[in-house]
C-alpha angles and dihedrals in degrees: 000000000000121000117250122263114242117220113214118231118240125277142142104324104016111106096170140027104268129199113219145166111309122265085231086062086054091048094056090045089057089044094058122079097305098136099137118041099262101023110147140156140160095262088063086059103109098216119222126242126255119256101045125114096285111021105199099185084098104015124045124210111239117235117211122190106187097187119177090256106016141042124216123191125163143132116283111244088049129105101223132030120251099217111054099162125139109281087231129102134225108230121182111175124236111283088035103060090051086064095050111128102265092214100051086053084055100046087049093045085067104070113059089228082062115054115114121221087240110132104127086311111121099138116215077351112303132110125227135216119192127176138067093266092043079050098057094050108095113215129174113258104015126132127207104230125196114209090199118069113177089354097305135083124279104160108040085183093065088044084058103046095056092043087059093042091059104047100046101032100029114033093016100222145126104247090216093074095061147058115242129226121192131190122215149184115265094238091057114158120233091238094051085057097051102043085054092051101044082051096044091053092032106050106011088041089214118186096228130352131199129197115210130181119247092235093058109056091050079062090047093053088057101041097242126123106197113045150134110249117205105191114177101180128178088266103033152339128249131188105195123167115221119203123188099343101316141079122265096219101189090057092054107128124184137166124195090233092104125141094291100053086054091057098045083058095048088044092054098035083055089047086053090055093057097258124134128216104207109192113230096264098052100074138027130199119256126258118241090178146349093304097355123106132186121258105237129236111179127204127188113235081036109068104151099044101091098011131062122210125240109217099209095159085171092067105105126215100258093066097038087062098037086057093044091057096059082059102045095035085059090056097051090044091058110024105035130084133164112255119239089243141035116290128250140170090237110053098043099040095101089039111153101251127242117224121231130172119213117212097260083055103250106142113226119204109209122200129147094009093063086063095028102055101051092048080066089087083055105040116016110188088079083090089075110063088047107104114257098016096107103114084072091063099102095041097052103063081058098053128084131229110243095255087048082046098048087047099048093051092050096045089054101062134064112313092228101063097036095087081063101052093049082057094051112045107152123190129229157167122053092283096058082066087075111120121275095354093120094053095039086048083052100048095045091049090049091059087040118051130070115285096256088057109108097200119214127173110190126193142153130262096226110073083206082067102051090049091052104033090115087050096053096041077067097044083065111032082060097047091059118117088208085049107061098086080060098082125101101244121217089232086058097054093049084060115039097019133227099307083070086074084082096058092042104048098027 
């Protein structure tokens, strides 16, 4: 027999009774091999039988994490996604794209990354280039286009695009032969909801759909239903408290700091030093002779000894920076690390420097930035003294730091469960990956919050788990047998159209 639904109580941020997945699924989660907080692996998935709405013994759902720089596609009952490629798109206009290079469409069109989705689809006359391999072909004229604009959708072509992108280069399958799990921020807009499901049914002709909150999912992945869920993702951070197996709205914190916006303060504070951060397509190495090129050994003061400029004056600006942040995003994940205090000018100024080479060969020495930039997410008004940084200046004074943050969400739901969720802060996201953030999150609360809070700040070991957290909460969920009458069911959207999605996937 099915277990039976549990139906939450209500709190800050429930409006309605909602009927969501059963406590007793929660309780074999938590049974599995879950030993560390976030142990997981394909043998704890509880399979579903044959014969439910969506029987996945032949056929796997397919989990889809659309996360503001990164996509994330896989099978569900698996413990990492397949397709791992940047949630922005290429986009050259019209006359441009006639004038593309033919080889180089040929020599892409090798590798399955990097397959465009370019087969007499250039919708309202672009063309359009996903994948990481698409990506790292310049080409004149093209823009780098993000869909999501402040966490939601603002370009559902591009969405398309990627999704499509995902399912027929990447996973190679026909998406109506199976049912489809995405993930979503937890402020998603009913019309948002609506518009991905009517395309998912509509174009890609899925058999069921389900629509599941970011926050949860982290929860699910380590087997807890009420949480505090830290995300700091490339385009935000969010601090959402999750009770019982669903998300307490009105207690949704976020804050626009996110990885990217880290990047983007490294990368200025390095241009104000003088160094230059040539993408991978702006220089080549000299030829000694025929095939054989000179190592280089770069030296500041001396730029053009060893590299030789390509002059591309048809790059735009989108795509120089896009390229320039997968430099600079590599530096600050493995340089940077946030400091055990509070930064300032003063104590780090004499800090022992950390060597990076850049792929043109210069060699950076890094001292005080590699401190300074990540204590950003706990002070920001830092920003503001980072070269360059200036057009922030309005939007700082009104951003919190992440303890404020985490504070500020607890305090605003219900005083009886926020003793537990002190006790269950989980990080997320690929930024919350950097280097000391969860002890220094955990020491700062601790200071911070009232005397009864046992602070606890959980997080996984494996920084791959941390990125897709959100990813493998959906790998279970919909994997799980109760969980199979769940599912949105196409039938159900030909009859009561795409606003049942709210009742359906609450």
């Amino acid at each position: 027999n099915p277990v039976p639904y549990l139906s939450p109580p209500t709190s800050p941020g429930s409006h309605v009774r909602r009927r969501w997945v059963s406590l007793r699924t929660l309780e074999l989660l938590s049974r599995s091999s879950f030993s560390s907080p976030w142990g997981y692996s394909r043998s704890s998935l509880i399979f579903p039988p044959r014969g439910g709405v969506c029987s996945t013994d032949e056929v796997s759902a397919i989990v889809v994490d659309l996360g503001s720089h990164t996509c994330k596609a896989g099978y569900a009952g698996e413990d990492a996604p397949k397709a791992v490629f940047p949630s922005v798109v290429g986009a050259v206009d019209g006359i441009e794209a006639m004038d593309m290079d033919v080889d180089s469409t040929k020599t892409n069109s090798n590798s399955e990354d990097s397959k465009t989705n370019e087969s007499d689809k250039e919708k309202g006359k672009r063309k359009l280039y996903v994948g990481s391999q698409a990506l790292s072909y310049r080409r004149d004229h093209m823009e780098v286009l993000s869909p999501i604009k402040d966490g939601v959708v603002s370009d559902w072509d591009l969405v398309d695009n990627i999704w499509e992108h995902a399912f027929k280069s990447c996973l190679m399958i026909d998406p109506k032969e199976h049912p489809m799990l995405l993930a979503e921020p937890p402020l998603n807009t009913q019309q948002q909801r609506e518009k991905a499901a009517e395309l998912m049914f509509e174009k890609y002709k899925v058999p069921a759909l389900f629509m599941a909150k970011n926050p949860v999912l982290t929860s699910f992945a380590t087997g807890r239903a009420t949480s505090l869920v830290v995300d700091c993702g490339g385009g935000s951070t969010t601090i959402a408290p999750v009770h019982e197996g669903y998300v307490l709205q009105k207690a949704v914190v976020s804050s626009p700091l996110g990885g990217e916006f880290l990047t983007d303060c490294l990368l200025k504070s390095l241009e104000s030093k003088g160094i230059k951060i040539r993408p991978r397509y702006s220089f080549k190495r000299k030829e000694v002779r025929a095939g054989e090129f000179q190592v280089l050994n770069f030296i500041l003061g001396n730029e053009t000894a060893n590299v030789e400029d390509v002059h591309l004056p048809d790059t735009t600006e989108s795509y120089r920076l896009f390229c320039q942040r997968m430099i600079v995003g590599d530096i600050k994940d493995s340089i940077c690390r946030v400091p055990d205090t509070p930064y300032d000018d003063k104590s780090y100024s004499n800090i022992p420097t950390t060597s990076y080479e850049l792929p043109d060969g210069q060699t950076l020495e890094i001292g005080a930035d590699k401190f300074k930039v990540p204590d950003v997410m706990f002070n920001p008004s830092i920003v503001q003294t980072i070269p360059g940084m200036e057009k922030y200046a309005d939007m700082i004074p009104s951003v919190r730091g992440l303890p404020h943050m985490v504070m500020e969400s607890i305090n605003k739901c219900d005083v009886d469960i926020r003793r537990e969720l002190y006790s269950s802060i989980l990080l997320a996201g690929g930024t919350s990956s950097m280097q000391q953030l969860k002890e220094r999150l955990e020491k700062d609360l601790i200071e911070e919050s009232p005397h009864s809070a046992r602070v606890k700040v959980l997080a996984s070991g494996n920084t791959t788990e941390r990125r897709f957290s959100v990813w493998i909460g959906g790998s279970i969920l919909a994997s799980l047998g109760s969980f199979q009458q769940m599912w949105f069911s196409k039938s159900e959207y030909e009859e009561h159209g795409a606003s049942y999605i709210q009742r359906k996937c609450p």
